[in-house]
N, C-alpha and C positions, 0 to 999 in steps of 0.2 A: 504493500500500500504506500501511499504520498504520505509525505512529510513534509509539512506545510511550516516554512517557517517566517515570523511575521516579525516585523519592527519597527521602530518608532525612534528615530536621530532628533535629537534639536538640535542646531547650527544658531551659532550666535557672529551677525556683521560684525568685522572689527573695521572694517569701512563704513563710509556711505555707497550704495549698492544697489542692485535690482535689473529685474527683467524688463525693457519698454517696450511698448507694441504703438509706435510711431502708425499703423495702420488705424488703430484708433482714432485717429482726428479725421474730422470731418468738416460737413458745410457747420459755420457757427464755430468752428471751436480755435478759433485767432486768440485766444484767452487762454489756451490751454501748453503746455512748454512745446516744444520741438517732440521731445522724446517721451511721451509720458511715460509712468510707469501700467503695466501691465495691472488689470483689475478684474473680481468676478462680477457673476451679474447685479450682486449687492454694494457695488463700488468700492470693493475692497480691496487696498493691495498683493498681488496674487506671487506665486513662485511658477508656470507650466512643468509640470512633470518633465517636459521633454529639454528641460534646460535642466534637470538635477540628471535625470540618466545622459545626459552627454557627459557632465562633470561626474559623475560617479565612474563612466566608463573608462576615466583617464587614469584611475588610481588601480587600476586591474593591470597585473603583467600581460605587455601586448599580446603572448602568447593564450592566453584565459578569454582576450576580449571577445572572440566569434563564439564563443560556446559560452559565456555567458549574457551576450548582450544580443545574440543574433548576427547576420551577415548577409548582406547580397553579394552572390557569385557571378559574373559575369563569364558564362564558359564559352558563348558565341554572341555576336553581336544582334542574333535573335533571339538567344536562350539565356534565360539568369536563373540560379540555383540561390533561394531562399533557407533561411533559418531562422525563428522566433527568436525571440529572447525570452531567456528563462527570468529574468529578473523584473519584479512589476514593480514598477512607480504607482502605488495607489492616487498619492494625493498629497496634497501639500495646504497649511496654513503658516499664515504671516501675523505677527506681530510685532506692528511697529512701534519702535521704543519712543519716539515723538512722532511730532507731522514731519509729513515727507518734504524735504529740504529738494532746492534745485541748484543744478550747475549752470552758471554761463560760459561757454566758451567760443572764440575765434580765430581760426588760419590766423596765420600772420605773413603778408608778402615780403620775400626775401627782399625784391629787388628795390623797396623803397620803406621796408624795415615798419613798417605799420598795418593795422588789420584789414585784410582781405576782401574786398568787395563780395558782399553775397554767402559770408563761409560762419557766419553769427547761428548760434542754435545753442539751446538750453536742452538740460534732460532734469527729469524727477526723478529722485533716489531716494531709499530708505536710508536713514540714519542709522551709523553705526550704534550696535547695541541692541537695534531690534533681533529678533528670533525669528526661526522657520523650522516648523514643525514637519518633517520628511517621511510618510508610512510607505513602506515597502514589503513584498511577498519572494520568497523564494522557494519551491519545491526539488524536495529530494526525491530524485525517482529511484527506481531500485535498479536503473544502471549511472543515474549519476547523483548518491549519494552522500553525501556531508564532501563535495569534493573540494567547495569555496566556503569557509562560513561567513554569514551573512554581518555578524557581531567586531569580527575579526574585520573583516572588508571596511565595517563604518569608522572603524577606531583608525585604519591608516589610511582613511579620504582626507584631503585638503580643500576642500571646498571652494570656486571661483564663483559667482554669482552674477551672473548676465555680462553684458561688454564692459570694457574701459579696465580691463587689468591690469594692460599694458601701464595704465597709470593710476595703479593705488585703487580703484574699485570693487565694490566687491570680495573683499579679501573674508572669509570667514571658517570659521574651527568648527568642530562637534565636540559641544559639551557634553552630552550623557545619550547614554542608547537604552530602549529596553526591547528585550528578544521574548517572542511568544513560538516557543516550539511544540506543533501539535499533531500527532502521530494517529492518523486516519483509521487506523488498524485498531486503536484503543479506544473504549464505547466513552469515555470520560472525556476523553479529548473530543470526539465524532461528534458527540454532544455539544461539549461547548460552541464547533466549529460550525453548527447550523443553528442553533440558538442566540447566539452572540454578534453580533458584527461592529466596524467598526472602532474607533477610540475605545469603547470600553473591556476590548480584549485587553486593552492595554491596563485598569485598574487594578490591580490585586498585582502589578507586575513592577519589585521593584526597580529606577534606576541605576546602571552602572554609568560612575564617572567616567570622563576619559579626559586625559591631561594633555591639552592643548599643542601641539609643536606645528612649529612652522619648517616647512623643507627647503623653501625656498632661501639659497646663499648667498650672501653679501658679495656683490661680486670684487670688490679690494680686498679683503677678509685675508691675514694672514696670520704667520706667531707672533709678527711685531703691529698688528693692524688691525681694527676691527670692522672695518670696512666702511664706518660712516664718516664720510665727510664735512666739517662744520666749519660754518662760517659766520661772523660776525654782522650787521648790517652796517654800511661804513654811513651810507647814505638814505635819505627817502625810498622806501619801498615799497609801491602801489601796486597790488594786482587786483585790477577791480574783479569788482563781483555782477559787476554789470545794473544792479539797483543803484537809484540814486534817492538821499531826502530832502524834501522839502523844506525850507525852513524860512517861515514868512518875514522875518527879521533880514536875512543873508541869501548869498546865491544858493541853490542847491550843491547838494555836496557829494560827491563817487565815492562810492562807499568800497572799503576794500571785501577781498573774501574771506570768508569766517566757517569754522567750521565751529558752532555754538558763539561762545564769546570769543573764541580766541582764531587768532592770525594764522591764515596757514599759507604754503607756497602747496598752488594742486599742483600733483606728480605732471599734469601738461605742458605745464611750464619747464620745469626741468627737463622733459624728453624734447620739447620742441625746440629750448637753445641748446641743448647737447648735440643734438641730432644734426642741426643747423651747421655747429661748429665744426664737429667729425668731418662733414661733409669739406667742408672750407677746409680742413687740414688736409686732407686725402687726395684733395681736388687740385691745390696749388703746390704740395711736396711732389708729385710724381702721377704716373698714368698707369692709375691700379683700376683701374674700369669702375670706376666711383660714377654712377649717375646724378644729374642735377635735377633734384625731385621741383625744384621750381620751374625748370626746362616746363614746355607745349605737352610734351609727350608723358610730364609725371618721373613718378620713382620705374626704374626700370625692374623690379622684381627680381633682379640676378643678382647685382653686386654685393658685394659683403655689409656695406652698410642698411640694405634694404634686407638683408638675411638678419640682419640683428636687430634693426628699429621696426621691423614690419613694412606694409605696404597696402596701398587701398585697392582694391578694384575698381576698375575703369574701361573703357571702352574704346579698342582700336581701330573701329570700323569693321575690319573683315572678322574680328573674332573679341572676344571680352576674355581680360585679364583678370582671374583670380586670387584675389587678395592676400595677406598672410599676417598671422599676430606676431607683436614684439617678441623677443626671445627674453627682454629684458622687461621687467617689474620698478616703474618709478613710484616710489609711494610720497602719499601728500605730505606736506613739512610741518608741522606746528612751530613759529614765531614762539620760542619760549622765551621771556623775558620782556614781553615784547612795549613798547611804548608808542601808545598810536597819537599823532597832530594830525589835526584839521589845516591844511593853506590854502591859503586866497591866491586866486591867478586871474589876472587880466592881459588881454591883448591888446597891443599896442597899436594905435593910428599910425601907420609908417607915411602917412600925408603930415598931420601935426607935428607927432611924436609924444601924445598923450595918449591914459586912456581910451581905450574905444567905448563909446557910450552902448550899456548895455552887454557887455561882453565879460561880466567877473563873473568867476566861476571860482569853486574851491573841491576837495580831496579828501578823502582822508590818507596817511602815507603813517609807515610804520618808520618811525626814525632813529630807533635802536633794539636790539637783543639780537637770539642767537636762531639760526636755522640751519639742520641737519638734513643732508640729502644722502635719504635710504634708496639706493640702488640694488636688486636683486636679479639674478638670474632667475628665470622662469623654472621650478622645479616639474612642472606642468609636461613637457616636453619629454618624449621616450627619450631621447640620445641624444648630449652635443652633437653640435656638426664638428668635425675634425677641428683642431683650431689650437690656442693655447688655453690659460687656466679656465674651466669652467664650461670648455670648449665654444668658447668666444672666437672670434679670429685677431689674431694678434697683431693685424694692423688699426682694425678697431678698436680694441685694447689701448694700446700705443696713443689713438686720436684720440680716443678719451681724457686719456691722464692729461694730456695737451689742452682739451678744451677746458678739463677743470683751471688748471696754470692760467688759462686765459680769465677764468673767471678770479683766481686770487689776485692777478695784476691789473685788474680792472679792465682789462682789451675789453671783455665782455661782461654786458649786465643782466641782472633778471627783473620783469615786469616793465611797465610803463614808462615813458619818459626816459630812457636809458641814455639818448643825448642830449638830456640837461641834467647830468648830474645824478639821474636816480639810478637806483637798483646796483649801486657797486658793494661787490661782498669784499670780504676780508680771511683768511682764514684764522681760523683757531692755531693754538701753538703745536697740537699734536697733526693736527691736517698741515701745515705750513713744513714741518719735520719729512710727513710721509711725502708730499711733492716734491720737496726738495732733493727726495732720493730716488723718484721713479721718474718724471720729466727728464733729466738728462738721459737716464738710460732709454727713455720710448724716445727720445729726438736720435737716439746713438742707431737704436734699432730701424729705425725709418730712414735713417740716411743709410743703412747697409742695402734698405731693402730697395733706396731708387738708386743706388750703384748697380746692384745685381739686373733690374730692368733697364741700365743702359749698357751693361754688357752684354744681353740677349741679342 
């Protein structure tokens, strides 16, 4: 007989998070964000099954995944060879630990350093902290018998939760599982099993803990490193949030982004001037087939920097380009220490040289403390691609430590305003230590490696 075994995961956001169903908006709803989140038919925010069994499937040795999750076989171009999945996603509940918080985000055009015509769009996320209740079924048959357990399976899932991983979204643990195993053959179990359903199989069942770990690796991380990089704010540091306030005394004022009360740098920020600068290093050291993701044509999908930052799908006329996720994990910054001013800006009549009547405006800008950029490797991923630590590639490696350097000498800044002044960091004395020992060696490494491409 079936062995029916039943359970019950809660997953707690340590992001803000969530599934969106952008298909949702309709005639009327210009009020409602870009991205909303995903809801049932009681307007509640929802998890779809089919977004926990992709994430569940990632955490099964790729060996396991066809026989537990099912498979389409393509044996001829008319024939495909089907298999179920033994694994059921019952169902899913959400509780959100506040109201659902939103993001603003915008492109930024390289080529005149300011935001993007047409590329503005917000999404709704659950607040980290909320919960998602996960019920799943798995049966033992009597040729595939306790071969995965199902307890064992939830305890080493890492959990992602809908888009934007790439930058800090969605990150979430499993706190406590409980397991209902009920053997068809036994009249006490058969019983329960057609008398019962639902949640209260779960009552009389107690929880086991399970203690949180994150797999995903710092990617600096060494015996002398711990892989976060800190920096000081030397200067004004505005990343709006894209709301602004009113205030019938003064001009309205750009309010920065907040994750609750406090100041954060989002992980897009950090991947959008990283990714920017790599580029810029790779592009002007030598002719390593670096694409110019700002180029007509987009990110070109091949190069080593579009293998590590990801790439969008797009449209080349005769066929469409399939997209690919970051390999790298920017997580959002929290401003600790942070000290927030309001300034007044006015634009100047360059006829007079006063004043422009009607043109003051003000900000808010964070004008001192500390922000840590947590960079991870995507643990998510079956296999580095060949490469060096982490199986990164070692010219992107290299370009990185480069762009951080840029960012401690000011070349380069983050947020707003960065050519008057704002957004220059500083590093802390142990980040300042570790650059100063790995920049020479990636500038030593990159010059071996455009030697070697002009002796080809």
């Amino acid at each position: 007989m079936t062995v029916v075994n039943l359970a019950q995961a809660t997953l707690r956001l340590e992001s803000a998070g969530g599934v969106t169903a952008p298909e949702t908006r309709g005639v009327g709803s210009v009020v409602l964000p870009s991205l909303p989140l995903a809801r049932d038919v009681d307007g509640r925010p929802t998890v779809p099954a089919t977004s926990i069994a992709g994430s569940l499937r990632q955490a099964v040795a790729p060996a396991d995944r066809d026989g537990l999750f099912g498979h389409v076989t393509y044996t001829s171009p008319e024939k495909t060879r089907t298999a179920v999945s033994r694994l059921w996603v019952l169902g899913t509940r959400v509780t959100p630990s506040a109201l659902t918080t939103e993001r603003r985000r915008t492109a930024v055009d390289r080529h005149r350093a300011a935001a993007a015509a047409g590329a503005l769009f917000d999404r709704e996320a659950l607040p980290a902290g909320s919960t998602i209740e996960v019920w799943l079924r798995l049966d033992d048959t009597p040729d595939q018998r306790g071969d995965i357990a199902i307890d064992d399976l939830l305890s080493r899932w890492r959990p992602r939760i809908g888009a934007g991983r790439s930058t800090g979204l969605g990150r979430a643990v499993v706190t406590q599982v409980r397991h209902v195993r009920l053997d068809l053959s036994d009249d006490g179990d058969l019983l329960r099993w057609l008398t019962t359903g639902g949640p209260a199989l779960f009552d009389d069942v107690a929880p086991t803990p399970v203690t949180a770990t994150d797999d995903d690796q710092r990617l600096f991380a060494d015996e002398k490193f711990d892989g976060l990089l800190t920096f000081v704010v030397t200067d004004a540091l505005h990343i709006g949030s894209g709301r602004r306030q009113n205030d019938d005394e003064g001009p309205r004022t750009a309010l920065i982004l907040r994750d609750g009360n406090q100041p954060i740098v989002p992980g897009s920020t950090w991947k959008g001037v990283l990714r920017s600068r790599v580029e810029l290093v790779l592009r002007s050291v030598g002719s390593f087939g670096v694409c110019s993701s700002v180029s007509a044509d987009g990110p070109c999908g091949t190069c080593p920097v579009c293998e590590t930052f990801g790439w969008t799908a797009r449209d080349l006329g005769d066929r469409t380009v399939v997209g690919a996720r970051s390999r790298l994990a920017f997580l959002d910054s929290s401003v600790t220490g942070a000290t927030v001013r309001t300034r007044n800006h006015v634009a100047i009549d360059r006829v007079f040289g006063g004043a422009s009547r009607g043109l003051l405006f003000s900000e808010e800008v964070v004008v001192s403390g500390q922000v840590t950029c947590d960079l991870r490797w995507d643990g998510s991923f079956d296999a580095p691609p060949d490469g060096g630590p982490l199986g990164l590639d070692p010219l992107v490696r290299d370009a990185l430590v480069l762009a951080f350097q840029d960012l401690a000498e000011g070349i380069a800044g983050i947020g707003a305003g960065t050519t008057r002044g704002n957004g220059t960091l500083t590093p802390d004395p142990l980040t300042a230590r570790w650059l100063d020992r790995e920049a020479p060696a990636a500038r030593a490494r990159l010059r071996e490696a455009v030697d070697a491409l002009e002796d080809v």
